[in-house]
N, C-alpha and C positions, 0 to 999 in steps of 0.2 A: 736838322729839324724834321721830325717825322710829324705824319696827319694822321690820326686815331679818328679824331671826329668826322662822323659820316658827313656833316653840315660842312665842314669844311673842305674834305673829299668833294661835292659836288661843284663848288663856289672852283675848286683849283682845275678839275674837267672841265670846266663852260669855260676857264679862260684858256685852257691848252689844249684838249682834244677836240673841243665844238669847233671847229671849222672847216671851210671849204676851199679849196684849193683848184684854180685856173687850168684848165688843160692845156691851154693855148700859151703863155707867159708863164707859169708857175705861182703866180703871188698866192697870197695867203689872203682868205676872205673872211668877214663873219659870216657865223651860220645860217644866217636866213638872207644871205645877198642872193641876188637873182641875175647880177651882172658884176664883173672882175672890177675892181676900183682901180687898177693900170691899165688895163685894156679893150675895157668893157665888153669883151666875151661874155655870150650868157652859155657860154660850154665850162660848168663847175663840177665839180667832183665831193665826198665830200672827205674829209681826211684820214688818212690810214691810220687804224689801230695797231698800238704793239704785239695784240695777237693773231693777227691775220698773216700767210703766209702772201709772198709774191707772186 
């Protein structure tokens, strides 16, 4: 299944690449949390893109 539509392009980012990610535990958060839903860390990150190097 490929996504040509840029409208649909966005909708599939906001639910895979928008997120935030725990320093402390690792979970996976949505974008706008301000504290880890496992551990309540508020030390978040937000998620690595496939173009950035390490």
């Amino acid at each position: 299944m490929s996504l040509r539509d840029p409208v649909k392009i966005e909708i599939a980012r906001g639910h895979r690449i928008k997120k935030t990610v725990c320093r402390s535990c690792g979970a996976t958060n949505p974008f706008k949390a301000t504290k880890c839903r496992k551990c309540r860390s508020k030390n978040l990150r937000p998620k690595r893109t496939k173009g950035k190097a390490r």
